[in-house]
N, C-alpha and C positions, 0 to 999 in steps of 0.2 A: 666719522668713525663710530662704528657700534658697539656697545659694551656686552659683553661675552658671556654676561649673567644674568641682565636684566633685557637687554635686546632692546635696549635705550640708546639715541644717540648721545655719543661719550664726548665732554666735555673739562675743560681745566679744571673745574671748580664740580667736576660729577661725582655725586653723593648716590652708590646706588642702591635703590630698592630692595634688593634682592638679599640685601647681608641679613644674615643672620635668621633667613625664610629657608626652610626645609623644601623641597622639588616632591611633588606630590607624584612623579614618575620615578625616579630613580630613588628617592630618599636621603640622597643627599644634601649640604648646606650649601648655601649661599648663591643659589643660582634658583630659576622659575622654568617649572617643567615644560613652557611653549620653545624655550632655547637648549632645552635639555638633549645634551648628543650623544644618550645612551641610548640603544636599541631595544625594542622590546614592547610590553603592555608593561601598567600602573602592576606595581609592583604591591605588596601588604604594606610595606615602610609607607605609601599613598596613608595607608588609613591614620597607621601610624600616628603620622603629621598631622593628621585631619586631627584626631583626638587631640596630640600636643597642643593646637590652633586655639580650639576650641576650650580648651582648659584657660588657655593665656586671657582669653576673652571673658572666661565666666569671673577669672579670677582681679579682670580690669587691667592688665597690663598693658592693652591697648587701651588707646581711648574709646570709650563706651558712649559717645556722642558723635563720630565719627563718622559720618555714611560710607569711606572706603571702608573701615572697616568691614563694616556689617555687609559690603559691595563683592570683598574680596572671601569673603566667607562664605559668602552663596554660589560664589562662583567655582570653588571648593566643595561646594555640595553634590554642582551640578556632573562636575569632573569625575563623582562618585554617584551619580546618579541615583541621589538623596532628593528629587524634585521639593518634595515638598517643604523639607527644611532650606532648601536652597530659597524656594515660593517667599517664607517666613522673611528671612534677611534680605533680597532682595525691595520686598516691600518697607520691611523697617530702614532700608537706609533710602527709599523714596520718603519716605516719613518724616527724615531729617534733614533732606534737600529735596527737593520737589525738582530741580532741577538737573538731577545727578542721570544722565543718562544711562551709564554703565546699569544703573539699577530697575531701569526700566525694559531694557535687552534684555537683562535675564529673566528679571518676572515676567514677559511676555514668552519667554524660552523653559521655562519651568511647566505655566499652564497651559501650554500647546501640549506638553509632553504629558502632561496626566490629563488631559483631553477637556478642559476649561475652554473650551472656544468662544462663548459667550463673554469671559470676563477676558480671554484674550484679547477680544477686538476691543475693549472698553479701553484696554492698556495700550494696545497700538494707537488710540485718538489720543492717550495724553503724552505719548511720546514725540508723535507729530505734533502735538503747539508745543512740545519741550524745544525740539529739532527737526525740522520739516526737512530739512535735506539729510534726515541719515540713511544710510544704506541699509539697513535692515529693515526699514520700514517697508519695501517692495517684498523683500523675501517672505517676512512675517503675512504678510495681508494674502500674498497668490496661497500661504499655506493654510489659511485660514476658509478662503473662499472655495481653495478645493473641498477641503475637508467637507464642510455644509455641503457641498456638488455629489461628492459620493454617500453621504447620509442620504440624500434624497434618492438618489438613485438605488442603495441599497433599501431602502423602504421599498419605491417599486418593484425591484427584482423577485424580494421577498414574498410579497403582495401575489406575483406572477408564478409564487414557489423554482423559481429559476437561482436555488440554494448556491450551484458549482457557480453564477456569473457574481454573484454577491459575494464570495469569498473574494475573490481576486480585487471586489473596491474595498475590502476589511483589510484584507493584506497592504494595500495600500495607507490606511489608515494607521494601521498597529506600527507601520516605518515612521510616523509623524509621530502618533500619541504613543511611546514603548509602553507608560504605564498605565494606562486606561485601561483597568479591568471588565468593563463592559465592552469593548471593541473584543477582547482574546473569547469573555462567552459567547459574544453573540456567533463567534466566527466558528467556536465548539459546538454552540447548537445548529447549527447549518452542517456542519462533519454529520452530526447525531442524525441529523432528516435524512443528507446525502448516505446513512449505514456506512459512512466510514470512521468505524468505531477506534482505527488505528492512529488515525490521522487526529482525534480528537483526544483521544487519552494525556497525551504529553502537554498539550495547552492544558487542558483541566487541572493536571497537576502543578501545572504550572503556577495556576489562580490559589491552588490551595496552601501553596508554600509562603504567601502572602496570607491569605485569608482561612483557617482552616475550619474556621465556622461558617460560612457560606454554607444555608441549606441549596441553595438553586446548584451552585457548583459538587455539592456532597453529594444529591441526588442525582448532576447528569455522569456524575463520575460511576456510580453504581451500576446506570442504563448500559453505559458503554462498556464495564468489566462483564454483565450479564451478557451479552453479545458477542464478547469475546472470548472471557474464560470466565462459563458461568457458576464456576466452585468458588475463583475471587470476591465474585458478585454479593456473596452471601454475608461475609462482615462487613463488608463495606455500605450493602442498605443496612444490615443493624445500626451503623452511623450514623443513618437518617432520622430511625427511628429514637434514637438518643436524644436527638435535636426536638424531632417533631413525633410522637408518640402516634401519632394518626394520621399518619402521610399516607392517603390512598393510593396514589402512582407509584412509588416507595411500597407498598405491602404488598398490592400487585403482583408487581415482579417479582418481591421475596417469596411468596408462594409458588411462583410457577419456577423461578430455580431452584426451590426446595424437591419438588415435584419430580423434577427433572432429575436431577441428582440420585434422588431417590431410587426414580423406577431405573435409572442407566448401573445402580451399584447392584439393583437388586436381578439386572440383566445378567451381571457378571459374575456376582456368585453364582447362579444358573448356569451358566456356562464352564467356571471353573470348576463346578463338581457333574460338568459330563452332559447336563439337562441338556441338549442344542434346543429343542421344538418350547421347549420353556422359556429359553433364555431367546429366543427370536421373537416368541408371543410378546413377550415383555418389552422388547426392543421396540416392536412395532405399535404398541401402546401409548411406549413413550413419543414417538412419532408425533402423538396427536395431541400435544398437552400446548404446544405452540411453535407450529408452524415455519414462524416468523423470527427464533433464534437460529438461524444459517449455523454456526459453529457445531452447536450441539445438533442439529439435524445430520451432517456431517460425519461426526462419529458417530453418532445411530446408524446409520446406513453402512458406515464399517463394520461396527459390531455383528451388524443384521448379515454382512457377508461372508465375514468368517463362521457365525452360524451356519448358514448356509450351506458353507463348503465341509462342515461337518456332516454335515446330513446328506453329500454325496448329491447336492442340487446348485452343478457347477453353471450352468446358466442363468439362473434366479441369482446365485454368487457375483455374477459378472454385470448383471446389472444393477445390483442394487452398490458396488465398487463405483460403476459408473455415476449413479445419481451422486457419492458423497464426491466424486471428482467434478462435476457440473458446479459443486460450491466452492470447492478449490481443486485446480489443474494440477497444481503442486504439493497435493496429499501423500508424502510419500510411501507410508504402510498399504492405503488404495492400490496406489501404482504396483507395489508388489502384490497384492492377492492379486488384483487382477491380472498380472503376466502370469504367476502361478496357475489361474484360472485358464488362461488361454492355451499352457503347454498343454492342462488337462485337456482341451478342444482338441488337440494341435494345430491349434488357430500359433503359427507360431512366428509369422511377420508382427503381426499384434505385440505377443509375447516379447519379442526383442523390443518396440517400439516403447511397448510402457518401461520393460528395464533399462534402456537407456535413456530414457526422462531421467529416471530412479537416481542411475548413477549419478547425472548431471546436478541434481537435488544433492543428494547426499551420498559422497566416494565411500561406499561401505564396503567389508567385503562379500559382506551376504549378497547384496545389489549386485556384484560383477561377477561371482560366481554363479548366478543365475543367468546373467546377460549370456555370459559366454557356453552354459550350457546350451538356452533358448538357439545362441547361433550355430551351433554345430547340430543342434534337430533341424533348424531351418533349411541348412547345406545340405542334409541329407533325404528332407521330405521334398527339396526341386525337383529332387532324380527322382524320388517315385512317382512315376507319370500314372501310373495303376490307382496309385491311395491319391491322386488330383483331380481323375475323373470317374474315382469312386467306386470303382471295379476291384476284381478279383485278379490275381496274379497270370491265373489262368482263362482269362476270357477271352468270350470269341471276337471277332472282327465287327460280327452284328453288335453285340452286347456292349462293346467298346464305342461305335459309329450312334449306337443311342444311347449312350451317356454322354457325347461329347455334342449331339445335339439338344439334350435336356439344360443341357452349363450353359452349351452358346445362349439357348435362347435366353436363360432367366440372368446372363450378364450381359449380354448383347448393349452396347453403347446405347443405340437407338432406343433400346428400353428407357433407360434413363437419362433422355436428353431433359428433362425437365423437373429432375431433381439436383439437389444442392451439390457442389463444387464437390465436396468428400466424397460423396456416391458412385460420381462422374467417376472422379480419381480412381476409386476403389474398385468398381463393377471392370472399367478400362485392362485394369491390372489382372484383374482376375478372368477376362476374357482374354488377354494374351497367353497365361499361363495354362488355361484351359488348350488354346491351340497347337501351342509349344506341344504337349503333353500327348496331344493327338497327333501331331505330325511324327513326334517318335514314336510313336507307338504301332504306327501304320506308314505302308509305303503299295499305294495299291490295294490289292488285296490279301496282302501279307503283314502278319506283325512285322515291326523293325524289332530288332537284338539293339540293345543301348548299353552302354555304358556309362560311369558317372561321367559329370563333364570333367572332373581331372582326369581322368583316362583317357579321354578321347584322344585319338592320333589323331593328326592331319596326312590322310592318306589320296593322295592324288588320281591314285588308279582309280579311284570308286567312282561310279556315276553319281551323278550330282542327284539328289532326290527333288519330286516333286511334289508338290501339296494336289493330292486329290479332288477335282471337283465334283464338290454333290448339288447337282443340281436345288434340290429341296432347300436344302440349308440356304442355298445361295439368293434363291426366294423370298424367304423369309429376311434377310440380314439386307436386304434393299427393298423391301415392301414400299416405304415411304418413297423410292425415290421411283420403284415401279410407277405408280399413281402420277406423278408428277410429267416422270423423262420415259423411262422407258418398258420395255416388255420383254419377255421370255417367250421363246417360240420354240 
């Protein structure tokens, strides 16, 4: 029979453990949190008890010569994962039995977890002549030998600058040792190489809510807010220089986010009192100060677009939207000038496509009121077969029959069988719509009369129409395969 508090076999004569010991999970008496049948995580009443413990102990209420004592106090530590005071009591009750197992499990479970590998294995050899047959002695040793297996391997990796394969042995790592503050930097400076300044920030902080004096961690946290949000960037190196007065990589960077700052406020007052060609100068100035901050290049090239489209330079607009979207897909102020841009085209498939990214980003109502204007221009430039292939309302047969071979050619599939997948797609599309456009529009050698496609009747009496062969055209749009298979005669 088992006793219900202490999770000891129960006895006539069983005196148990457990009385009068507070549950380090629940907070309540006379039972030990491994038997504890409340549901949940360690509660504050944990620390509680930890404090009460620890008082009883300073104050000698237990025996002070004790190695359970100082056994079950570390093990209290650990539970609160206090390694190193847990490290302290563990050792002190090997200290007053050499033979006390429990004390050696944990001190070898304490410096694994703040990353002592060295002094771990010392402690794994004297717990095997303690007890060569304990069970922790396999667990502790494979954790050990891994551990040394991916340090060596993360050195090469490193070595090979191969940063993404080296995270994944540090990640490894950081599940063994939680507190080893050199495993979370190294794994933030490999974020920092790999420019993923996102993925790095939250560790960094992490280091500093332990250590807030660390220059190495004070400094990569600066690199990473100036890459990210480089107006953060700017108190956060005065930190450095707090520390170290003359931190070159640290001044650095304060200069060129100052810089930056600078010339992007002083874009904007230029702009808010009307300058556009001032306020662009200035944009593309700032351009050049450095490169290699992605964020802020980003909103430069925004800035530089809405300029732009003030100065009625809606194509110069639409690319330079595009370059801040090539740093993020999911820019969504880009997204909108540039659908804006594209109604101004009436490039207005475009238009829809960037407004419905827009939406899918952020459900605005700005974003769907534009989506859904974009789509009702879109409905109604299919029907203009005239504004597709670029003509006048009134033109002739000839004038229509060469614009629609001016389109074929320069969309023609074959044109671009040897450009990228988008091209294919896109040229494909726009050579269908090109034909669509011409086959309404001509029937022989007569205009066709159209109407939109929601009008159109399904009229059975009407002869079925034909696509006109033009010889010429037909030449040209098999050239290649002329050469190969066949001829025209």
């Amino acid at each position: 029979m088992v006793c219900f508090n202490c999770g000891l076999r129960w006895h006539k004569m069983h005196q148990c453990p457990a009385e009068g010991k507070v549950c380090l999970k629940c907070g309540e008496k006379n039972h030990f949190a491994r038997i504890c049948r409340t549901s949940g995580e360690k509660t504050p009443l944990a620390s509680e008890a930890m404090k009460k413990d620890t008082a009883a102990n300073n104050h000698q209420e237990l025996c002070p010569t004790s190695e359970l004592n100082y056994g079950n106090r570390a093990a209290c530590y650990i539970m609160m994962e206090r390694y190193e005071d847990g490290l302290a009591d563990a050792k002190r009750s090997v200290e007053l039995n050499s033979t006390f197992v429990r004390g050696h499990e944990r001190a070898i479970r304490c410096l694994i977890e703040l990353g002592n590998i060295t002094e771990a294995g010392t402690w794994v050899k004297k717990l095997e002549s303690v007890d060569p047959k304990n069970e922790r002695l396999s667990v502790e040793k494979e954790k050990i030998n891994n551990t040394t297996r991916y340090l060596n391997k993360i050195d090469k990796l490193s070595s090979e600058k191969k940063y993404a394969e080296a995270v994944k042995y540090l990640d490894k790592l950081i599940a063994v040792s939680s507190q080893y503050v050199s495993y979370k930097m190294r794994k933030a400076e490999f974020w920092v190489l790999l420019e993923k300044y996102k993925e790095a920030e939250p560790l960094i902080n992490d280091i500093l809510k332990r250590n807030q004096s660390n220059l190495d961690v004070v400094y990569l946290l600066g690199r990473c807010l100036y890459y990210l949000d480089t107006e953060r960037a700017i108190p956060q190196l005065k930190e450095v220089f707090r520390l170290v007065p003359d931190h070159s990589d640290g001044l650095k960077l304060y200069k060129n986010a100052k810089a930056l700052i600078d010339k992007k406020n002083e874009g904007n007052n230029a702009f808010i009192h009307r300058k556009y060609s001032k306020a662009h100068k200035i944009y593309s100035e700032a351009l050049q100060i450095d490169p290699s901050n992605q964020r802020m290049m980003m909103k430069l090239y925004y800035n530089l677009a809405q300029a732009s489209y003030k100065l009625d330079e809606i194509s110069k607009s639409i690319e330079e939207c595009t370059k801040a979207l090539a740093i993020d897909p999911n820019f969504y102020k880009a997204l909108l000038r540039r659908g804006q841009n594209y109604v101004e085209t009436c490039d207005y498939e475009e238009a829809v496509a960037d407004f419905t990214k827009a939406v899918n980003i952020e459900s605005s109502s700005e974003a769907r009121k534009l989506l859904d204007e974009a789509k009702k221009l879109l409905a109604k430039a299919k029907n203009d077969y005239h504004g597709i292939l670029g003509v006048k309302k009134n033109a002739s047969m000839d004038d229509i029959k060469k614009a629609y071979h001016e389109k074929a050619k320069l969309h023609h599939p074959d044109r671009h069988s040897s450009g990228s997948l988008e091209e294919k797609v896109n040229n494909e599309k726009k050579f269908k719509e090109i034909t669509r456009a011409y086959r309404s529009l001509t029937n022989g050698s007569n205009p066709k009369k159209y109407k939109p496609d929601s009008d159109v009747d399904d009229n059975d009496d009407e002869e079925p129409w034909e696509c006109p062969f033009d010889e010429n055209l037909m030449k040209f749009m098999f050239s290649d395969m002329n050469k190969r298979r066949f001829r025209f005669y």
